[in-house]
N, CA, C and O of each residue as an XYZ file, in Angstrom:
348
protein
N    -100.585    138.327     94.047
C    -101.795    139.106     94.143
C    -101.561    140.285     95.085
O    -100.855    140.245     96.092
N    -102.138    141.177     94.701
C    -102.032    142.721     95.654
C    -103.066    142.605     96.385
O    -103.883    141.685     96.341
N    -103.072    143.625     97.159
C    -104.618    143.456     98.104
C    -105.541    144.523     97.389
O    -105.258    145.447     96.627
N    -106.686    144.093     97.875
C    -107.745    144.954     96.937
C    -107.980    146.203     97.804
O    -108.751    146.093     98.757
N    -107.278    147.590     97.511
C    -107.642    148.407     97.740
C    -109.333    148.556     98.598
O    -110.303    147.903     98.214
N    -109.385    149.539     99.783
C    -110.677    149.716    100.158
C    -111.796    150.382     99.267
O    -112.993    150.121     99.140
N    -110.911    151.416     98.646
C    -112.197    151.801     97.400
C    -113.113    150.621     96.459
O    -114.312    150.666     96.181
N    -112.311    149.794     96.165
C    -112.555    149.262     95.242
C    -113.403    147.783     95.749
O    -114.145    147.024     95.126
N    -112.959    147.784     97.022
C    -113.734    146.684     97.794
C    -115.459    146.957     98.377
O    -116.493    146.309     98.534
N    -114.951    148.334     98.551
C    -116.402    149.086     98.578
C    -117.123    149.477     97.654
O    -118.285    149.803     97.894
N    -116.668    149.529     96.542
C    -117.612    149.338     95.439
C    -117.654    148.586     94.571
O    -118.202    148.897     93.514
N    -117.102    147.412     94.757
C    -117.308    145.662     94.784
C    -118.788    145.293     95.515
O    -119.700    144.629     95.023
N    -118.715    146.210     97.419
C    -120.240    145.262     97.553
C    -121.000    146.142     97.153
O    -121.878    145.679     96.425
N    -121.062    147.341     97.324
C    -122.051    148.300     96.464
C    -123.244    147.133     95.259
O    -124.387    146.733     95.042
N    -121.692    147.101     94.805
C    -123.055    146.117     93.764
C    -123.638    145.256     94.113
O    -124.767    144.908     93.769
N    -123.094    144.902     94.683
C    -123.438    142.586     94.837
C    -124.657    143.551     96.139
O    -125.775    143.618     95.629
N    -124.630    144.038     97.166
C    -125.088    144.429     98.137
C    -126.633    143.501     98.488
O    -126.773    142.925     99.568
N    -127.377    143.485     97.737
C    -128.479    142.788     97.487
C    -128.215    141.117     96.632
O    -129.056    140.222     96.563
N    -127.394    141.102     96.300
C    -127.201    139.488     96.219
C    -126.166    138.590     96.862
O    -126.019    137.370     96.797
N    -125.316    139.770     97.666
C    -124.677    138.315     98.031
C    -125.287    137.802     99.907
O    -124.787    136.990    100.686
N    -126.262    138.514    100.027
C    -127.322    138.384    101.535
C    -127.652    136.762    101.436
O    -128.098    136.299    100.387
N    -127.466    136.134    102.310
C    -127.133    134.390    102.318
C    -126.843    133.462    101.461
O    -127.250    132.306    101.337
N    -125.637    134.477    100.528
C    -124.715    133.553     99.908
C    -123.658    132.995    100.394
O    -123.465    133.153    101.600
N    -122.809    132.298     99.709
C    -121.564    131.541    100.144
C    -120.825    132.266     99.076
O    -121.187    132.449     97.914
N    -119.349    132.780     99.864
C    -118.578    133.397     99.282
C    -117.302    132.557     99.329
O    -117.081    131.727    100.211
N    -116.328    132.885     98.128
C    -115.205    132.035     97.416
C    -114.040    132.977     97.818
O    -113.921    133.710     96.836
N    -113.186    133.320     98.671
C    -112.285    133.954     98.477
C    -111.053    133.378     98.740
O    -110.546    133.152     99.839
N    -110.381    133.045     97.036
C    -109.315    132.310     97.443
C    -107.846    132.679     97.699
O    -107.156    131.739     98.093
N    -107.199    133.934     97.544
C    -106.035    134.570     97.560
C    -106.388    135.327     98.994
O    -105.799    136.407     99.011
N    -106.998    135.153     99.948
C    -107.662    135.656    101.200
C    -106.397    136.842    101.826
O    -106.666    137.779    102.578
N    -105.601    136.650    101.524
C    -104.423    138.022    102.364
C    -105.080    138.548    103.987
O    -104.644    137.914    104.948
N    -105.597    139.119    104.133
C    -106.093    139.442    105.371
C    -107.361    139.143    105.505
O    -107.894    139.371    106.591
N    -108.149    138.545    104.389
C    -109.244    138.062    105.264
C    -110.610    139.463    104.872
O    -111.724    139.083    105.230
N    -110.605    140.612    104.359
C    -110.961    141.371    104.573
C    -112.019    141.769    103.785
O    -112.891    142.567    104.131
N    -111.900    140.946    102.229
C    -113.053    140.886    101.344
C    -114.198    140.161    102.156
O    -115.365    140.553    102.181
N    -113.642    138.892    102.911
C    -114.336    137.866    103.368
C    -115.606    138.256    104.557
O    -116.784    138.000    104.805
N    -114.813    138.798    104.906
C    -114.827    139.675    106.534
C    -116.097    140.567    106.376
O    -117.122    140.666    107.051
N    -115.509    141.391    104.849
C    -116.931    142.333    104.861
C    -118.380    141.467    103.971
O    -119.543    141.814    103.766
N    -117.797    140.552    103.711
C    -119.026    139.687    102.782
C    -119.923    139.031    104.136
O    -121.103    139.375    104.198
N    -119.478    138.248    105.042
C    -120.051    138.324    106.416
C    -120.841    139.373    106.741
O    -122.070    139.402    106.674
N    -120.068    140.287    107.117
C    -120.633    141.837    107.688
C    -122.252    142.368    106.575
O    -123.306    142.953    106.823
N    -121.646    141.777    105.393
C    -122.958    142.133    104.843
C    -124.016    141.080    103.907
O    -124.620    140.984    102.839
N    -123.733    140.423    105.147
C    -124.888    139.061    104.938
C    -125.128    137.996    104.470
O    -126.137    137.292    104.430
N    -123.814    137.879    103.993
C    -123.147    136.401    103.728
C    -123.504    135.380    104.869
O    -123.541    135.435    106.098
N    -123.783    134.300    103.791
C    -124.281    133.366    104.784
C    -122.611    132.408    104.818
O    -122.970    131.312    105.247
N    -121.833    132.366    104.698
C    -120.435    131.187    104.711
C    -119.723    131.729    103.956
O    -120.129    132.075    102.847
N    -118.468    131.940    104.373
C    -116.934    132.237    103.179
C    -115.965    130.926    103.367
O    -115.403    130.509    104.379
N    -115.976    130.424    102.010
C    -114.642    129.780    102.075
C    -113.569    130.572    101.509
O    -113.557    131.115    100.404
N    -111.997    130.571    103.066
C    -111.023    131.107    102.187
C    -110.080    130.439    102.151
O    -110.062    129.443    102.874
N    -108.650    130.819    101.074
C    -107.903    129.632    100.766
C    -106.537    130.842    100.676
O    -106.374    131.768     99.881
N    -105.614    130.340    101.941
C    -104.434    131.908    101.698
C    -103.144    130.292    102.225
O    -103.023    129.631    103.257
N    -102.375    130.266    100.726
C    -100.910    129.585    101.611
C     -99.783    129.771    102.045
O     -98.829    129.022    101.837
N     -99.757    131.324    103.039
C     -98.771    131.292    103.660
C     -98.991    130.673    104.933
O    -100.209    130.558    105.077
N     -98.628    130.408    105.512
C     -98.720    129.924    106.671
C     -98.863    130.545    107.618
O     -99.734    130.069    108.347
N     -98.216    131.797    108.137
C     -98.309    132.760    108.997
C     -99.540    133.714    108.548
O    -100.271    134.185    109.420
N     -99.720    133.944    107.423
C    -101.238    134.613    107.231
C    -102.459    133.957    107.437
O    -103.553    134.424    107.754
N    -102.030    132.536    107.156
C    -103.317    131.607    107.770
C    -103.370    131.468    108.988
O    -104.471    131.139    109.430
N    -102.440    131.623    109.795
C    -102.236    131.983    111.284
C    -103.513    132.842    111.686
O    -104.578    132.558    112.235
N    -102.888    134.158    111.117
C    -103.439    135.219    111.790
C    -104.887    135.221    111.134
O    -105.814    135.590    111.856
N    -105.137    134.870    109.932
C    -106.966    134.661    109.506
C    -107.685    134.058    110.328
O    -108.825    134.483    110.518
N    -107.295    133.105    110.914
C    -107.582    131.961    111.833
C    -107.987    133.021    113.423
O    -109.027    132.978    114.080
N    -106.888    133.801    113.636
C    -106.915    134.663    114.676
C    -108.222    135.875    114.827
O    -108.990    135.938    115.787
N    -108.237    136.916    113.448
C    -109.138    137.160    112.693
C    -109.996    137.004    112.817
O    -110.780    137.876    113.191
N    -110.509    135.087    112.421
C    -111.817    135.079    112.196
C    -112.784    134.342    113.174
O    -113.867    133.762    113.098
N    -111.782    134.676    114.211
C    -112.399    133.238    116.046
C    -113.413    134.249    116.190
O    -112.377    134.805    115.827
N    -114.478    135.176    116.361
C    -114.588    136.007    116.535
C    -116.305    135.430    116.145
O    -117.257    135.732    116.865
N    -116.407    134.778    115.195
C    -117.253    134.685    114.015
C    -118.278    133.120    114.921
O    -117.731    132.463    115.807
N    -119.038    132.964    114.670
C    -119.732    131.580    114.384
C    -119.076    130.729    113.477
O    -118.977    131.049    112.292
N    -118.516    129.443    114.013
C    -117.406    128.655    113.232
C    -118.267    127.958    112.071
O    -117.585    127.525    111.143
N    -119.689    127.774    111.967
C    -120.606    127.758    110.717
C    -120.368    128.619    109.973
O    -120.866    128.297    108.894
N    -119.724    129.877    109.875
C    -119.910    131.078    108.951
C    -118.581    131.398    108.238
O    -118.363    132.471    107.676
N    -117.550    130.175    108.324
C    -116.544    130.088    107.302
C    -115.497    128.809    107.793
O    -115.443    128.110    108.805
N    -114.494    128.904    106.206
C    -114.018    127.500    106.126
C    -112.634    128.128    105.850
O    -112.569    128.759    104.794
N    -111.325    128.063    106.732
C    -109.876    128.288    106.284
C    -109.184    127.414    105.955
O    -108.717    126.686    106.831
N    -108.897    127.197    104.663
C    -107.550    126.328    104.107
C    -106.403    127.015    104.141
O    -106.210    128.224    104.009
N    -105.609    126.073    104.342
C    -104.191    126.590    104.298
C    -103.775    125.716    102.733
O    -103.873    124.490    102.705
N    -103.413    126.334    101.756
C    -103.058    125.394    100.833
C    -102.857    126.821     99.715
O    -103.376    127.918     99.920
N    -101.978    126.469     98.523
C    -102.182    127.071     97.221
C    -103.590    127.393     96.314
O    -103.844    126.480     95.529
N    -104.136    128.041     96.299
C    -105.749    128.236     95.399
C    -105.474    127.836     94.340
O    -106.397    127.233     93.793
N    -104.712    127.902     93.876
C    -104.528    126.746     92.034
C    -104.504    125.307     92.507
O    -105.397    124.548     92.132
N    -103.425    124.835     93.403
C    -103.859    123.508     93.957
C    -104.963    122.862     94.236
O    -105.521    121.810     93.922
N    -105.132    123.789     94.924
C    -107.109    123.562     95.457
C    -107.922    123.520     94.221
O    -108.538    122.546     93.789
N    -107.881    124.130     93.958
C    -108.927    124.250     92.273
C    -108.685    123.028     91.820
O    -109.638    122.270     91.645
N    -107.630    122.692     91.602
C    -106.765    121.518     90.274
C    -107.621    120.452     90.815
O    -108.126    119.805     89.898
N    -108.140    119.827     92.606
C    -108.235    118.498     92.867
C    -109.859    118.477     92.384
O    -110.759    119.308     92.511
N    -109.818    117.483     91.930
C    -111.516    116.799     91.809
C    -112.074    117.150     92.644
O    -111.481    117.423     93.688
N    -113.454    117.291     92.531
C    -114.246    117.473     93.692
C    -114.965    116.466     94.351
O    -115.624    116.735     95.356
């Protein structure tokens, strides 16, 4: 996965802007954290993210201390893995 360009992330919430205000957001290829980050910033109520390198889950972790530990969930694991288990 590439990272999502800022243009395109910004007019990603453009839209949602009015619906995703105390939703729970899914971001599972998380890379820096930054889709997540701004879904918070704009009124997200919880992000779960799911990034398996290890050193990027490091630094998300680093990232996201910052936050109310209610206002997201970091896995360290593969996002197809994760998906695959029962719920």
């Amino acid at each position: 996965m590439r990272p999502t360009p800022g243009k395109i992330r910004e007019t990603l919430f453009n839209w949602l802007q009015f619906d995703i205000i105390n939703k729970t957001v899914f971001d599972p290829f998380a890379g820096s954290g930054a889709l997540s980050l701004e879904a918070i910033s704009r009124g997200a109520k919880e992000v779960y993210v799911i990034e398996k390198n290890r050193n990027v889950y490091e630094k998300l972790k680093s990232n996201f201390k910052f936050l109310d530990s209610g206002q997201y969930t970091i896995i360290n694991e593969d996002a197809m893995v994760h998906l695959s288990k029962p719920s």
